[in-house]
Structure formats: structure tokens, C-alpha cells
N, C-alpha and C positions, 0 to 999 in steps of 0.2 A: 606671296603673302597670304595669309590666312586673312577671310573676308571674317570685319571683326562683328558685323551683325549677326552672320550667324552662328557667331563660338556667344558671345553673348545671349542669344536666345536657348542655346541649347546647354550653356554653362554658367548661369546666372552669379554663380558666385566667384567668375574671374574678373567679375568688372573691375578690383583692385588692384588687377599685377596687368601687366604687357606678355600678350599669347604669340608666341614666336613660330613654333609648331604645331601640326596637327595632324596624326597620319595613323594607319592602321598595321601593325604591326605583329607577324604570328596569332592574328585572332583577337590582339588584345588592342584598344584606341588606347593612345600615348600622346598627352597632353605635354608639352613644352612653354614655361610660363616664368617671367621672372619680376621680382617685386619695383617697382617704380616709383616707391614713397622716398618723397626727400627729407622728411625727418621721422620723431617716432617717439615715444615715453617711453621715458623706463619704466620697469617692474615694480623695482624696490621703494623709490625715491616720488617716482613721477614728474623726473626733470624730461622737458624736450630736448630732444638734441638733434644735430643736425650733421654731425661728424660720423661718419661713414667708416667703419673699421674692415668690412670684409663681408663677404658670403662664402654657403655652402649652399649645395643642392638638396634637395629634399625630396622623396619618394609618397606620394599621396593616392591612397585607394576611394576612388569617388564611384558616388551610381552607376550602375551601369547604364547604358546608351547603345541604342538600337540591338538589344542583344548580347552587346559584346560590353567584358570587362575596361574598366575605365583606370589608369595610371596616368597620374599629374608626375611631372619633375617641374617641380619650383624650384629657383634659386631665389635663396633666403639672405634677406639684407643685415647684416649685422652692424648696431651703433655701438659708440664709444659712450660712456656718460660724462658729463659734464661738470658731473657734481661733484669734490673731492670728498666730502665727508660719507657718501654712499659707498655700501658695499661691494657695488656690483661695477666693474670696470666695465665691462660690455655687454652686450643681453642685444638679443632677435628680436626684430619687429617681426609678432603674428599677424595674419593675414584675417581679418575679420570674415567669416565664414566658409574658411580654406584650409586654414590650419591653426592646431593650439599646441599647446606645448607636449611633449611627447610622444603626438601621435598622432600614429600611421595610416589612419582615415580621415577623411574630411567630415564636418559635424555632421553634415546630410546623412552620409552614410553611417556613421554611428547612431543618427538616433532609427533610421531604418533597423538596423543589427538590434540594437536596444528594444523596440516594439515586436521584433520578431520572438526575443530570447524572452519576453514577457510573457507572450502567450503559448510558445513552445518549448523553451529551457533548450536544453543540452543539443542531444543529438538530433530530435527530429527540426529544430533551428537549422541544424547544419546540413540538412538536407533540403529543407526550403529553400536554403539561404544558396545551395548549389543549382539548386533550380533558376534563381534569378543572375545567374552568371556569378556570384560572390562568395569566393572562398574563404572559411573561415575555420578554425578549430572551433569541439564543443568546450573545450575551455575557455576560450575566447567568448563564446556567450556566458557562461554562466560568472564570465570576470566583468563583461558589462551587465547580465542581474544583477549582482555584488553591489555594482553602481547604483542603482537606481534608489532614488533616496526615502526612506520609509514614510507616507503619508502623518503627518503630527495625530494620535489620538485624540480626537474630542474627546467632550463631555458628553459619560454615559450614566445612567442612573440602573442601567440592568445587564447584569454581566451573569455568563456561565464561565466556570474554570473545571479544567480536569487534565489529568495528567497522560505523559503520550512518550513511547519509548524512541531517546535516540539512537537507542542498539538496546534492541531486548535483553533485558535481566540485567542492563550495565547503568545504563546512563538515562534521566528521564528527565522530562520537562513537565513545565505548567500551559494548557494552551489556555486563552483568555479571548472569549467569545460574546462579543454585542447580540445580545439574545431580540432585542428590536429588529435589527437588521440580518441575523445569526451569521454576521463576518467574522472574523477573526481578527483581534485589532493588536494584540500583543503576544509573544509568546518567549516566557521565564526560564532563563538557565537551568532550572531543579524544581525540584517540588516540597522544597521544606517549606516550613512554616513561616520562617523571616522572609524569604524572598515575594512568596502569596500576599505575607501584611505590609510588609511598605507599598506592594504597586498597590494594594488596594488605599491604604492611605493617601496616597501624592495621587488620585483619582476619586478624593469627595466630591461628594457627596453620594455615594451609591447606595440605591432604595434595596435591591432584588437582587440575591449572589445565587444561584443553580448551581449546584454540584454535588460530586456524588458523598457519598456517607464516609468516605477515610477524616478519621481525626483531625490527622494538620492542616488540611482545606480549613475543618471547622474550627478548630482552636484560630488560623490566622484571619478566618470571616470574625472572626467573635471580637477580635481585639484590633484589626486594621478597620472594620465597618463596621461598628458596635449597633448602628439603627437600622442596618439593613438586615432585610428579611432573608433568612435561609431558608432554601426552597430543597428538595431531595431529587437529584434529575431523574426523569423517568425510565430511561434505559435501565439503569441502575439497581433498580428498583426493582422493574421485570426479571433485569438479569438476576440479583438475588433472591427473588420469587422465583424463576426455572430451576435455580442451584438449589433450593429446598426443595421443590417439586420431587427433582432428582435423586436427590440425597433419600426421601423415602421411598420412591417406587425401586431403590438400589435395596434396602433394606427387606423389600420384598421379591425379589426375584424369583425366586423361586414359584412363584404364584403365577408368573408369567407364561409357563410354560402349561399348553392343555394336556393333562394327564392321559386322556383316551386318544392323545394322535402317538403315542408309544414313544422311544427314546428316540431321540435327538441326533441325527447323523446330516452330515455335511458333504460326506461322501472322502471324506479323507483317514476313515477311521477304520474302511472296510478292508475288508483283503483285496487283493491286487486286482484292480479290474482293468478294462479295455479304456476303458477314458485315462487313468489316472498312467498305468503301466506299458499300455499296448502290447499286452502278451496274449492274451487270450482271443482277440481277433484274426492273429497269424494261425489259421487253419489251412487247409488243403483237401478239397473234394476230388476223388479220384473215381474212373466208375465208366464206362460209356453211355452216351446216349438212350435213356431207357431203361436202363437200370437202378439199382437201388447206390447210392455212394455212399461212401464211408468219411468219418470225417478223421482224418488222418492230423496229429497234431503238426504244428511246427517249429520251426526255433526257437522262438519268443517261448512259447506255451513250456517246451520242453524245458527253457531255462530255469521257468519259474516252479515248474517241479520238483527241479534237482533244486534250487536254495531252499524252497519252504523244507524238503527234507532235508538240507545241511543244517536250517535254524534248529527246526525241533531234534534234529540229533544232538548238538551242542547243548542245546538245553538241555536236553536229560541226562547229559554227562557232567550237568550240574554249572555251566558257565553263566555268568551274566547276561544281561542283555546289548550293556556292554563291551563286554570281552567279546561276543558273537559279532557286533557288528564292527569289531576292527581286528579281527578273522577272517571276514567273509567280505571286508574293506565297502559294508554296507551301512548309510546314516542310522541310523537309533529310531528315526519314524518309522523307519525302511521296514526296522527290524518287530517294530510292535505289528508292523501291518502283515508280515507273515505269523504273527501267531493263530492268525483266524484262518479256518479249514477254507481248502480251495474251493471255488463251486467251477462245476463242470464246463469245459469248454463249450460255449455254444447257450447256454444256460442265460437269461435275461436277467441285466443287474437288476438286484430289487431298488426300486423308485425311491429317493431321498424323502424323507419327510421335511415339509418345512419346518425351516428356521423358527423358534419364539420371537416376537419385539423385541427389539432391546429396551435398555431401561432412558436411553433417550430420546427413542421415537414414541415409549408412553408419556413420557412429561411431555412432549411437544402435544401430544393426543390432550394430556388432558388440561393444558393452558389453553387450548385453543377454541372456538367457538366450535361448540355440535357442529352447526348449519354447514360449517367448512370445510369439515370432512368429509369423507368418501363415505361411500355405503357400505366397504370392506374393512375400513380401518376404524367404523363406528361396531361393526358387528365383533370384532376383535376387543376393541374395547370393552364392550358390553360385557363379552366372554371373560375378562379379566375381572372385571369389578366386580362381577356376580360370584369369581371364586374368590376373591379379596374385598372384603367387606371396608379392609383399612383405607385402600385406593377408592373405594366407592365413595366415601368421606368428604373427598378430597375433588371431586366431581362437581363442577357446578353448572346449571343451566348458560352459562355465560357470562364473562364479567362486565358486569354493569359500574359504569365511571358515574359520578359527578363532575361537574365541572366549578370550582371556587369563583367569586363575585372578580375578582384579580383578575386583568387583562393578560399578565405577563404569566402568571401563574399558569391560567389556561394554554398557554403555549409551551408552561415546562414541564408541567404534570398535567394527572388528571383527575384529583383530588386535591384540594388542601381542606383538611378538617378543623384548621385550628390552630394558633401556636401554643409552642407546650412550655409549661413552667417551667423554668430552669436557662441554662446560660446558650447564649445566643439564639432564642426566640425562634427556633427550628422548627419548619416544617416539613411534614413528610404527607404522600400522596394515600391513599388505602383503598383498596378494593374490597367493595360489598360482599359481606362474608368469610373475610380473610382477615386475621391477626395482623394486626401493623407490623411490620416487618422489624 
């Protein structure tokens, strides 16, 4: 007989049924237990009955212990009802903290699975979860996330909303942000206009709505929370402060480039050389000891001889560029980089000039604070602005914020100047020196 103190102390929740077995089996402990209630309520009706139709065996994955996986086999009591007018002729007495209807864990272990798949999801769940002796699919956790029942939204009076792709370019939602706490308390099938203004209605009284400048946010702030204040989020703000940045130092490109460092090579433009081709490196010194050697060409060298003269011969017989490189079954770069004369084997590549900025590492140069920069990326700067007058403009000592008398404000911008006349009482942030956006 199984001593029942200690199935009790280490299985608390068999105190309901009679533990018959107990034993270790291939690695895995196998629980043997069957129900011992002599009556039981129905489901449906909630009659007692006390008439006994049958069982079945049941299969139950519990905690592990000492190590090792845990399997109950319960046989499960089944009543008769009592009641005519009910529609349930028979039904299972469950086992209070052993088993519920459907399913193949015990509640222990479900809500263990459940805390785990909360703070890990999918897959890395199911790798913990095999660390603790407990196998499980990552479907299986994310079918108990699924479960887990959404906290009720309070009462918020300051909300951010903006939109967030459920597959890029296709499908997109509204996320809905307690800007007090900056959690996340809702999140909207779409991003029209109707879905924004009812949640915002059935969630009055809302002072403070943050978001970014797209129309249907503000048509649906305007007519779901007609007294709340719209705020312009500040990313948004920046981010189309950089896209203008942008859009004119793109305008100016050409000013990027320092006139006295000569043209512009990258080293893919040149004729064939030893880094890009490896023909001009296969030489051969031949000579003894002492003497003078001769550099004798090689393979590589000799091959690149004979194309550059097959290109320029085709050329002058007047083909394409084209037609020569599906002649000579050479790519089209291939064939521009043999039009430039060979330089001599042996002969040092001339040194690349650097690269100009691009036009988006100058707007980051010039949104950014001087002090932040490098001493090479301020000297560059400089060089740029003093040949473009129009970028120099556009250069400021640093952007100096305000901060608005508004608590919440101060967290979502970092300006408000004011609301403006007109329909929904919109704020936007503004940088010292800079046209409101």
C-alpha cells in the first residue's frame, strides 16, 4: 500500500480521490488514483445525484517531482441525473483541483504553463518549460496566452493612439497608449476614423489625446472627444522635421561634394586592378641570387591583356557595349572597366578619394547638437555650409525646447504654444527658430 501521508504531503490535491499506485516508471512517476465521491451535481441543472452510471480512466499531466515528469491515471466517476426535465442524461463528477473538463493538465500545472507563456510566449516557453521536466508544444503556450483574460480598462483621462502594421503595406491597427503609465491598454482592428471615435467615446471623459498629425486620428479626436486637448506626438514631429531636413540638403547635393579633393571614385570605376580583378598581382621574378630580375607577366596579367584588346577591338568595328559583353560573355560593368588604359604591372593603384556625406548623415549632422559631434564630422560640416550658404541657414546653435505649464504635455512634447483656432483645439510642439511644422 502506498503510505497515504506521504502521497498527501507531496500531492496535495489528491486528498479527493483513493491513490492506489505509486511507482517510477521509464523515468516518468505514474500516479494510480480513483474517485471515491458517492454523489456529485450536475452541470446543467444542479440536481444531486447519487446513482452511479460508470467510469472511464483519465490521463493527467501534473508538476513535476523530484525531477521527474508526473502522470495521474484517474478513473473518473460518472452519474446518472435524476432530473427528467434536464438535458444532460449523465455528466462526470470533476475532481476539485485535479481535473476540469477537457483537460489534460491539472490546474497546477496549467497555471505554471500559463505564467511561463506570459512572460516568455512561444518558443523560448518551451524550452524552459523542457528544462522543468514538462513537455509541451509552442502552440500549446500561445493557446494558453490566448487564454489568459484581458485586464477591464480603467478610467483614463490621457491617452496616445497611433497606428502599427499587422503585415506591412496590408493590414494595420490603432495601438491605444495610457500616457500616465505609457502601457498599453487597447489595441483597434484598423485605423479608420469610426473605430478611433467610438473607443474614444465608450472611454469619457478623456482630457489629453497624443498623436501623430494623420487626419483620421484627428477628425475621430475631434468628434469621439470633442474637450480633449490634442497634443502632436513628438517623434512625429522630429521625424517630419528630419524628412524636411532631408528633402533640402537632397536638393543640394551637389555642394556636398569638396571640389579640390577631385572626382569621386570608389574604386569600382577604375580599370582592372589587383584588389577588385587579381590579375595584375600574378607576376613572376625570375633572375638568380644577385642579379637584376625581370618581372616576367603571368596568367592572370596575360588574360587581362588579351580582353582589354578584344574590347577595344570590337569597339572600333563599331559594336556596343552590349553586343561586346555577350561576345566576350563578359557583364556590362566588366566591360566599361576595360575601356580605361591598363597601367603597368607592378605600378601602385592610385589611393581612392573619399566618399562625400550622404544627404543623410548631413541632416542627422545638422539636427543634432554641435557639442555632439565629432571634431571631424564638425570640420566637414563647416566645409559644407561655408560652400552652401542655403544649408548654413538651416544650422542652429542647438535646439532650445520649452517645456508647457501641462504635466502631461511635458511628457508628450516639448513645446505647446498654444491652441489654435479652429476645429479640434490642436496642439503642436515648435522649435526655437523653426516654422511650425
Amino acid at each position: 500500500m502506498v503510505d497515504e501521508l506521504v502521497v498527501r504531503a507531496v500531492f496535495p490535491q489528491l486528498a479527493g480521490v483513493a491513490v492506489e499506485d505509486l511507482r517510477v516508471e521509464g523515468g516518468v512517476l505514474r500516479v494510480r488514483a480513483r474517485g471515491v465521491g458517492r454523489e456529485a451535481a450536475c452541470p446543467a441543472c444542479a440536481t444531486v445525484s447519487r446513482q452511479v452510471h460508470g467510469g472511464y480512466e483519465r490521463r493527467l499531466a501534473d508538476l513535476p517531482t523530484g525531477g521527474r515528469p508526473v502522470e495521474m491515471r484517474v478513473r473518473m466517476q460518472r452519474f446518472c441525473c435524476t432530473d427528467a426535465g434536464c438535458p444532460r442524461r449523465t455528466f462526470v463528477a470533476q475532481m476539485d483541483g485535479l481535473s476540469s473538463r477537457y483537460c489534460r493538465r491539472t490546474p497546477s500545472l496549467r497555471r505554471m504553463l500559463t505564467d511561463i507563456a506570459v512572460f516568455l510566449a512561444g518558443r523560448p516557453g518551451v524550452r524552459l518549460a523542457a528544462r522543468l521536466q514538462v513537455a509541451v508544444s509552442r502552440s500549446s503556450m500561445l493557446r494558453l496566452l490566448n487564454d489568459v483574460p484581458l485586464p477591464a480598462v480603467a478610467a483614463v483621462g490621457e491617452v496616445g493612439i497611433d497606428d502599427f502594421a499587422f503585415r506591412r503595406g496590408q493590414n494595420y491597427g490603432t495601438l491605444v497608449i495610457d500616457m500616465g503609465s505609457h502601457r498599453p491598454i487597447d489595441v483597434l482592428p484598423d485605423r479608420s476614423t469610426e473605430t478611433t471615435r467610438d473607443w474614444l467615446s465608450e472611454h469619457l471623459p478623456i482630457t489629453l489625446i497624443c498623436r501623430d498629425r494623420a487626419g483620421a486620428y484627428a477628425e475621430a479626436a475631434r468628434t469621439g472627444a470633442p474637450d480633449a486637448v490634442q497634443v502632436a506626438d513628438r517623434w512625429h514631429l522630429w521625424h517630419n522635421l528630419a524628412e524636411t531636413v532631408e528633402k533640402i540638403v537632397r536638393r543640394h547635393r551637389s555642394m556636398l561634394t569638396d571640389p579640390a579633393a577631385g572626382p569621386v571614385t570608389d574604386g569600382e570605376d577604375d580599370e582592372p586592378s589587383d584588389e577588385r580583378d587579381g590579375e595584375l598581382v600574378a607576376t613572376q621574378r625570375v633572375g638568380d641570387e644577385g642579379t637584376a630580375t625581370a618581372v616576367v607577366p603571368g596568367r592572370l596579367v596575360t588574360r587581362t591583356i588579351e580582353r582589354h584588346a578584344a574590347v577595344h577591338a570590337l569597339l572600333d568595328a563599331g559594336r556596343s557595349l552590349s553586343a561586346v559583353g555577350r561576345e566576350l560573355h563578359l557583364d556590362l560593368h566588366t566591360v566599361r572597366r576595360y575601356l580605361r588604359p591598363l597601367r603597368a604591372a607592378g605600378a601602385p593603384a592610385p589611393s581612392p578619394v573619399p566618399l562625400p556625406p550622404t544627404a543623410r548623415q548631413v541632416t542627422g549632422w545638422l539636427t543634432r547638437r554641435p557639442q555632439d559631434l565629432p571634431d571631424t564630422d564638425t570640420a566637414v560640416l563647416q566645409a559644407i555650409t561655408a560652400r552652401c550658404p542655403a544649408l548654413a541657414g538651416h544650422l542652429r546653435p542647438g535646439p532650445r525646447v520649452r517645456q508647457d505649464a501641462h504635466p502631461a504635455a511635458r511628457r508628450t512634447a516639448r513645446e505647446l504654444d498654444g491652441p489654435r483656432r479652429g476645429r479640434g483645439r490642436t496642439r503642436t510642439t515648435r522649435v526655437h527658430g523653426q516654422p511650425a511644422p
